[in-house]
C-alpha positions in Angstrom: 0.0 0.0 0.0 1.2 3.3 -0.7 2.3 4.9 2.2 1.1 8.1 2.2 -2.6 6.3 1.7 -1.9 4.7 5.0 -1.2 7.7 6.9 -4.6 8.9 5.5 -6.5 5.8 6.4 -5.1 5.8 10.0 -5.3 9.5 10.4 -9.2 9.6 8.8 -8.0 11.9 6.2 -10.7 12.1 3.2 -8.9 14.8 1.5 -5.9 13.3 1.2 -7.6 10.2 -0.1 -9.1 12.7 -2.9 -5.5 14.3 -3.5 -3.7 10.9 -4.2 -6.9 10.1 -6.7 -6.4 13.4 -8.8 -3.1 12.7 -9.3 -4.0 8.0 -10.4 -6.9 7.2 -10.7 -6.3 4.4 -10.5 -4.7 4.8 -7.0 -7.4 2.3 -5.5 -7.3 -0.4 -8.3 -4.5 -2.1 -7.2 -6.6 -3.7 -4.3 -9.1 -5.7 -6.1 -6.0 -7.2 -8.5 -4.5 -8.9 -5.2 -6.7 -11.8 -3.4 -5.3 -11.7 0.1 -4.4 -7.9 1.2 -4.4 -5.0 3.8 -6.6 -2.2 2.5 -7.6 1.8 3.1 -10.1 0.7 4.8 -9.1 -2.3 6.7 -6.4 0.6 8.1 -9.6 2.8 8.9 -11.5 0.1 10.9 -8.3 -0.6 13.4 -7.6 2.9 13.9 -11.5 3.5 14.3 -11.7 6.2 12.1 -15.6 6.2 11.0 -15.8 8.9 8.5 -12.6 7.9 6.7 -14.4 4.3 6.4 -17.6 5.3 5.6 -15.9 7.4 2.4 -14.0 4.0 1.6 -17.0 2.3 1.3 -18.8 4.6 -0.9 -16.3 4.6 -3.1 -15.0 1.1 -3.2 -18.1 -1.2 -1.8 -15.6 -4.3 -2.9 -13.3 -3.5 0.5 -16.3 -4.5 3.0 -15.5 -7.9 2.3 -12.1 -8.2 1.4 -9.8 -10.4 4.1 -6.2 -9.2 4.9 -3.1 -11.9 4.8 -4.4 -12.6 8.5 -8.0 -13.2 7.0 -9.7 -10.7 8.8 -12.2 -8.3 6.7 -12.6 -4.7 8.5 -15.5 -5.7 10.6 -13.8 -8.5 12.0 -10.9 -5.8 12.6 -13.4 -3.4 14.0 -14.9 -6.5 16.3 -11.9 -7.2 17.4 -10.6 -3.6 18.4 -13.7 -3.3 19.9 -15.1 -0.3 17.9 -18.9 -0.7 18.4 -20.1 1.9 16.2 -17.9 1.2 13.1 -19.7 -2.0 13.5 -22.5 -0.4 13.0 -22.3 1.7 10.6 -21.0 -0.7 8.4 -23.8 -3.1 8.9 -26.2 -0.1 8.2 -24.6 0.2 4.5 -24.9 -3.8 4.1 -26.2 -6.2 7.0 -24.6 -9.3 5.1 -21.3 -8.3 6.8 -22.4 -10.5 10.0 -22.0 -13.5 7.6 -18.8 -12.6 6.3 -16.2 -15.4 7.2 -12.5 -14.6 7.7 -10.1 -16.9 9.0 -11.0 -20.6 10.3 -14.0 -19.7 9.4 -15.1 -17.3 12.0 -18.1 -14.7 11.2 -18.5 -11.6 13.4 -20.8 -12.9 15.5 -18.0 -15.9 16.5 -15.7 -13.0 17.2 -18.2 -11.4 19.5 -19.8 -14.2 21.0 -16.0 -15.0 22.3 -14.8 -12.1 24.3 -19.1 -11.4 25.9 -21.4 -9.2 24.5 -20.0 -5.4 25.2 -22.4 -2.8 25.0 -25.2 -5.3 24.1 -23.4 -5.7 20.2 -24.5 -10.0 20.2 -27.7 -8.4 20.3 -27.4 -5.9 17.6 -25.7 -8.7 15.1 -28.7 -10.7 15.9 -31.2 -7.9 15.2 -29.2 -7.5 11.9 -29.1 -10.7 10.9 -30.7 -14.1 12.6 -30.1 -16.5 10.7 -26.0 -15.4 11.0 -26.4 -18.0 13.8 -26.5 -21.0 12.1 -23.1 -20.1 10.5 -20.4 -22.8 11.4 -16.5 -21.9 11.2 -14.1 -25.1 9.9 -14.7 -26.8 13.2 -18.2 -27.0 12.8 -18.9 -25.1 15.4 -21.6 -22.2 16.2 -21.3 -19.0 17.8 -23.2 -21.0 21.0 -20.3 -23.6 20.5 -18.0 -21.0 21.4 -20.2 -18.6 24.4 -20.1 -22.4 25.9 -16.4 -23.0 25.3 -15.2 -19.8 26.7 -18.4 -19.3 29.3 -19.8 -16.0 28.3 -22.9 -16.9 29.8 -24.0 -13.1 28.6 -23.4 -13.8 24.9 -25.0 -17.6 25.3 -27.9 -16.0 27.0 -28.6 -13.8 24.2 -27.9 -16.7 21.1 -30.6 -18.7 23.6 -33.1 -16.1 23.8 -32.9 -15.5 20.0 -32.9 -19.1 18.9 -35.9 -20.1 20.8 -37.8 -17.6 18.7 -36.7 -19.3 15.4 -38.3 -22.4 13.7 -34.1 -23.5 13.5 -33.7 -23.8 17.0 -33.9 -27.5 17.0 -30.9 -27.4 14.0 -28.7 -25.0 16.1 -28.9 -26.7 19.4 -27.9 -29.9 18.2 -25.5 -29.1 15.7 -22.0 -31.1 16.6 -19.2 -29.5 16.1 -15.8 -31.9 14.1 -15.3 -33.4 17.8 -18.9 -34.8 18.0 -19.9 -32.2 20.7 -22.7 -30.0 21.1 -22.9 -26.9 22.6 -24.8 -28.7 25.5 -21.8 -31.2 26.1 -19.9 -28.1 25.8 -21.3 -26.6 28.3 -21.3 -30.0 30.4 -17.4 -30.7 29.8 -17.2 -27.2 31.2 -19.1 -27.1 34.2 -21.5 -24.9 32.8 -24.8 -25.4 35.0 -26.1 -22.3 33.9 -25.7 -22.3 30.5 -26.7 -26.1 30.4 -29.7 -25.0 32.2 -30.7 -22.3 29.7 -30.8 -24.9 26.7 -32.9 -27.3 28.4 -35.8 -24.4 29.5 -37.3 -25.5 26.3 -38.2 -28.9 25.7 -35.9 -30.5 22.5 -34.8 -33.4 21.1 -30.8 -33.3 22.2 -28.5 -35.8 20.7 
């Protein structure tokens, strides 16, 4: 990447962006020519500079869903760093985002459901998209795979509360993951009464 457009994506500098385009414009095609790489906007969702994003995706809507050489798309970069309304914003453009799968796999909602649910954001991805629940990373495993494994009882109460509203519930709870395990046995390996508790509230058939 050309430098100076890095110091623009990490200082949020539209004009600059603007400047480098007067002089090529073809300053931005280089990006989609190259499978795997960092771009403008990738820069713009780790530094957490909104605006500077938001131009990025007007003018190159291809970006939202490009992975880096770590396979991380920006809102997996903006999960990740924790910027809540980037997050947003970018799932206000295009709500598909949530389904977006970057490296092993992993959606934003796996991200999420990993570290909790800050500032209520499982529930937000959720509003946004649903069915982003029934996405599986190469392990086979749901975001509820993962609020069990790392016991985020706040992320696996809200995947719960969610599910049970949905006619997939059934296909979720029961999914197994490559090692045979549910989210249940998960949650039983783990100690988990709480969350073990939450999945049988409703009556279904577990395997």
């Amino acid at each position: 990447m050309d430098e100076r457009l890095r110091t623009a994506a990490r200082a949020g500098n539209v004009s600059d962006v603007y400047t480098l385009i007067q002089r090529d414009g073809n300053a931005l095609r280089c990006f989609d020519e190259v499978e795997f790489i960092e771009t403008p906007l990738q820069v713009a969702a780790e530094e957490g500079c909104i605006g500077f994003a938001m131009e990025m995706m007007n003018l190159k809507p291809s970006f939202a869903s490009k992975l880096n050489q770590q396979g991380l798309s920006p809102i997996h970069i903006a999960v990740k760093k924790g910027h809540k309304e980037m997050v947003l914003r970018f799932l206000e453009i295009d709500k598909d985002l949530v389904r977006v799968k970057g490296k092993k796999g992993k959606t934003p909602l796996h991200l999420i459901s990993k570290v909790g649910n800050p500032d209520g954001l499982v529930d937000r991805l959720l509003e946004v998209c649903p069915q982003s629940i029934k996405n599986v990373t190469t392990r086979n495993r749901t975001a509820l795979h993962i609020a069990a494994e790392k016991n985020r009882l706040d992320s696996f109460q809200v995947l719960i509360r969610t599910l049970k509203k949905k006619d997939y519930c059934q296909e979720v709870v029961n999914r197994k993951d490559e090692d045979g395990n549910t989210a249940l046995h998960i949650a039983a390996i783990n100690n988990q009464p709480q969350n073990a508790k939450l999945i049988s509230m409703r009556p279904m058939r577990l395997v």
